[in-house]
Wavefront OBJ file of the C-alpha trace (Angstrom):
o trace
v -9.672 5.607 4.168
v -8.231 3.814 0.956
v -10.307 3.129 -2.423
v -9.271 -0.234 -3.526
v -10.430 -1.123 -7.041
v -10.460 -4.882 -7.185
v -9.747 -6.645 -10.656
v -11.918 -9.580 -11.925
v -9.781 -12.732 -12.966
v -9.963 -16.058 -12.858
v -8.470 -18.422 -10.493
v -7.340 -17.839 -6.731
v -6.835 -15.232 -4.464
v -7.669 -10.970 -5.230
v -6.083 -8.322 -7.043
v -6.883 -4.767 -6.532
v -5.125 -1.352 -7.656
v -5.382 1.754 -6.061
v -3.685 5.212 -5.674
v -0.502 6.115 -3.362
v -1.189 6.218 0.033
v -0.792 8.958 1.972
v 2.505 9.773 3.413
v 4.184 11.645 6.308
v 2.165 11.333 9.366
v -0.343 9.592 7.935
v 1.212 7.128 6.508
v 0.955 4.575 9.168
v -2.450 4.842 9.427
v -2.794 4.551 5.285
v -1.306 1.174 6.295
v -3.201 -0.222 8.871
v -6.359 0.848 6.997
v -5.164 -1.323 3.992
v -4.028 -3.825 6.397
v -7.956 -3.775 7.487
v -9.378 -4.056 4.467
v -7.661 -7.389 4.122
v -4.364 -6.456 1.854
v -1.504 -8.598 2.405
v 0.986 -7.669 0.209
v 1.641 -4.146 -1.244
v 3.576 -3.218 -4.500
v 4.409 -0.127 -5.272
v 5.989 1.601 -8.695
v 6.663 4.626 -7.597
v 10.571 5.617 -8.356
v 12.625 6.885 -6.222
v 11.683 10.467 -6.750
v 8.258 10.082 -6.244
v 8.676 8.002 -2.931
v 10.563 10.788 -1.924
v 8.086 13.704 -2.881
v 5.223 11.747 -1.588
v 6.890 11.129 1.580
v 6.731 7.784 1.385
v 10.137 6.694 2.042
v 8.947 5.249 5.309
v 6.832 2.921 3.612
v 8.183 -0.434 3.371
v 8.644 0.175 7.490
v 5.065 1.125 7.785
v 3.652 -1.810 6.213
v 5.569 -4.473 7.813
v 4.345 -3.083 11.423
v 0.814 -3.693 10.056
v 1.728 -6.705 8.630
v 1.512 -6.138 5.324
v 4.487 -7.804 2.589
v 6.054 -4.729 0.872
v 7.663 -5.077 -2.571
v 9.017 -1.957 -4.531
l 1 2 3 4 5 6 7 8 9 10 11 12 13 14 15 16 17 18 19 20 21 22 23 24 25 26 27 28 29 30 31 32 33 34 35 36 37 38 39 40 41 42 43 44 45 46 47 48 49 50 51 52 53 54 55 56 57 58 59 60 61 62 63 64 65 66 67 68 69 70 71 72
């Protein structure tokens, strides 16, 4: 399950923020559950050392096999 907290502006589309996903093993399933909830393209902060902590270096891999745009 992700929390996505959407942010009011105006004109098109929707932007939300939420927390890191989870990594490891459950990473792919972080992503399709985003994927579900109707995210299309993902950017992350995180530096290097914290993708790497979080196990989260398979991310950009993840999201692109549930269609998602990553950008880091």
């Amino acid at each position: 399950m992700v929390s996505l907290y959407e942010l009011t502006f105006p004109g098109p589309g929707r932007l939300a923020t939420m927390a890191h996903p989870s990594g490891g093993d459950r990473l792919p399933g972080a992503m399709a559950a985003l994927a579900e909830a109707g995210v299309e393209v993902l950017v992350s902060a995180l530096c290097g050392d914290a993708v790497a902590a979080l196990a989260l270096t398979a991310q950009a891999a993840a999201a692109a096999r549930a269609g998602i745009e990553f950008v880091s």
